[in-house]
N, C-alpha and C positions, 0 to 999 in steps of 0.2 A: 908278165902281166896277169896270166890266166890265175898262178895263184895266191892272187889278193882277194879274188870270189869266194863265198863258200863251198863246197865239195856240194850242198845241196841248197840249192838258190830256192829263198824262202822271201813270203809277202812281209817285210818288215813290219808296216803299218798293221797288219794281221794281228803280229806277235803281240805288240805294242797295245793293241785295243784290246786282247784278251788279256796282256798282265794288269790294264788300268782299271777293267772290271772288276779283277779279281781283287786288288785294294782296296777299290772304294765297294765292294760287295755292290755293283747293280750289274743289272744281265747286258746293255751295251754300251759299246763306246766307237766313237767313228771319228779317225783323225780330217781335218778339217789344215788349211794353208794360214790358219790366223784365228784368235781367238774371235775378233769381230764377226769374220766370215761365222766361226760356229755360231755368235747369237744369233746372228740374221736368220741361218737355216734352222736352227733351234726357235725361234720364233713363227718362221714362216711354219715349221711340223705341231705348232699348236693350233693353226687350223684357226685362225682370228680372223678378223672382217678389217675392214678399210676404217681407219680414224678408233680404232677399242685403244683402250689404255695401257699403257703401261708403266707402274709405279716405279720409281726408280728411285735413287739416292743423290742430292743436289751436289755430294763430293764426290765426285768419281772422273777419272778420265773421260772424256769423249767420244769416245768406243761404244759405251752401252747404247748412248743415246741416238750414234750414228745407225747404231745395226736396229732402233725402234722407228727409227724416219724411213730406213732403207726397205722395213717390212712394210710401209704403210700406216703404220700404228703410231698414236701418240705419245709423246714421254710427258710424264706426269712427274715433276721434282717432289719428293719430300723429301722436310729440315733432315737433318744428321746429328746424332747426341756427339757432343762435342770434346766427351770424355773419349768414347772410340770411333770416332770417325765413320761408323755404324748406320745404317737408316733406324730414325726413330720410330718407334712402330706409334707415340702417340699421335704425331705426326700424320703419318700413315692412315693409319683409320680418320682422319679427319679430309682427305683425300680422296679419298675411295668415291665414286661415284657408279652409278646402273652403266658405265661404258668400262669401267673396269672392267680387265680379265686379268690380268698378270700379276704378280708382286717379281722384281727384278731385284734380289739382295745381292747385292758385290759387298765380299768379302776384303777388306783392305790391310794391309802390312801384316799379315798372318791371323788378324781379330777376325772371328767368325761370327754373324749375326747367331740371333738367339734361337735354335730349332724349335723350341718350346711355344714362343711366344707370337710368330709367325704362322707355323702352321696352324696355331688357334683363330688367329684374325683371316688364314688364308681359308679352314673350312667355314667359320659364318659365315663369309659373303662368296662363299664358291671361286674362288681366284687360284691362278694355278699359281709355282713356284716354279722360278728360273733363278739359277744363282749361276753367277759369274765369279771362278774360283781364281784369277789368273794370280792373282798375291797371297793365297792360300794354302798351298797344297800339303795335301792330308793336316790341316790344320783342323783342331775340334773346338765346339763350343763349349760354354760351362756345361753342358748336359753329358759332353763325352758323344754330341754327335759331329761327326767328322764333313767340312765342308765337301757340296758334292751329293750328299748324299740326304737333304732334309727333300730335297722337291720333287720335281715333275721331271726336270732338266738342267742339268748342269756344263760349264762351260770350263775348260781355261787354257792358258797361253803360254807356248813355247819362245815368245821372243828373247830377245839376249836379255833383258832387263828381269825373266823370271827365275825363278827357282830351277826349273829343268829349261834348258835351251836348245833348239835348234837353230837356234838363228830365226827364227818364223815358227809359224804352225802352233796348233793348237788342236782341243779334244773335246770333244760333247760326250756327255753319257745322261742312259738314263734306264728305267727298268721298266720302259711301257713299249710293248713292240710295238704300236702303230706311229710313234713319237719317233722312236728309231728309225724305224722303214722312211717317212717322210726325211727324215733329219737329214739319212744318209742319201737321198734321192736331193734332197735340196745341196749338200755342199760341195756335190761335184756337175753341174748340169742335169744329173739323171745319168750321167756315162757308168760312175763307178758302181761295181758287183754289190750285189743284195745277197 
């Protein structure tokens, strides 16, 4: 039994968040038990109020929406271009309202929303970027920017239906240490190492 261990017993989850950085090039990544659980703690580490917005995509599983009611925060539908199953950014800015903070792009069947054209509508109106990668991974958009890596905060999911599986579990990354430090405080109780 003793030798199915390795010779040097190592944090896997450790390994694991320092090769998903190193990928998608942002400084962290903190594994999480489900991609939901990560939006929820990736939402709660943006630091929003009771009832602020969150802009989301009307085609998506019920995940994103669960982990914006879970934070407190509202979900806000917009339409979807019906060519990529995509949020429509015209849509979108028609949306937006002074309770906005968020834009939530989920990434669906490998299509990556547009980096271009999001973070343009995301600096006018001051709105952060969360993207939900769980049907993406390292998938890029036409700019050749790789999901994951356009926003504030990125999500995605290990369940048996993704790309990588554990059976469960999922990843947050992002490249803003106070997003981090919160994020990683938010998806274990406060228990797990900073």
């Amino acid at each position: 039994k003793r030798g199915l261990r390795p010779k040097k017993e190592k944090n896997f989850n450790i390994l694991l968040e320092k090769k998903w950085s190193k990928i998608h090039k942002v400084k962290y990544s903190i594994t999480v038990n489900s991609c939901t659980s990560g939006l929820h703690a990736g939402l709660c580490a943006l630091s929003l109020k009771k009832n602020d917005e969150v802009l989301m995509p009307a085609l998506t599983p019920v995940m994103p929406a669960n982990a914006i009611i879970f934070a407190g925060l509202k979900p806000i539908f917009v339409d979807v271009d019906p060519k990529t199953f995509l949020m429509d950014p015209n849509d979108l800015v028609k949306k937006i309202t002074k309770k906005s903070k968020v834009i939530l792009l989920v990434h669906l069947y490998g299509n990556v929303c547009d980096s271009k054209i999001f973070r343009r509508i995301a600096k006018k109106y001051n709105l952060k970027i969360m993207e939900d990668c769980a049907e993406s991974l390292v998938a890029k958009d036409k700019n050749g920017v790789m999901a994951g890596t356009m926003g504030d905060i990125a999500v995605w999911s290990f369940q048996s239906a993704k790309h990588i599986t554990c059976g469960d579990g999922g990843i947050i990354s992002t490249s803003n240490s106070k997003i981090a430090e919160k994020a990683r405080k938010y998806s274990n109780l406060g228990f797990k190492f900073l």
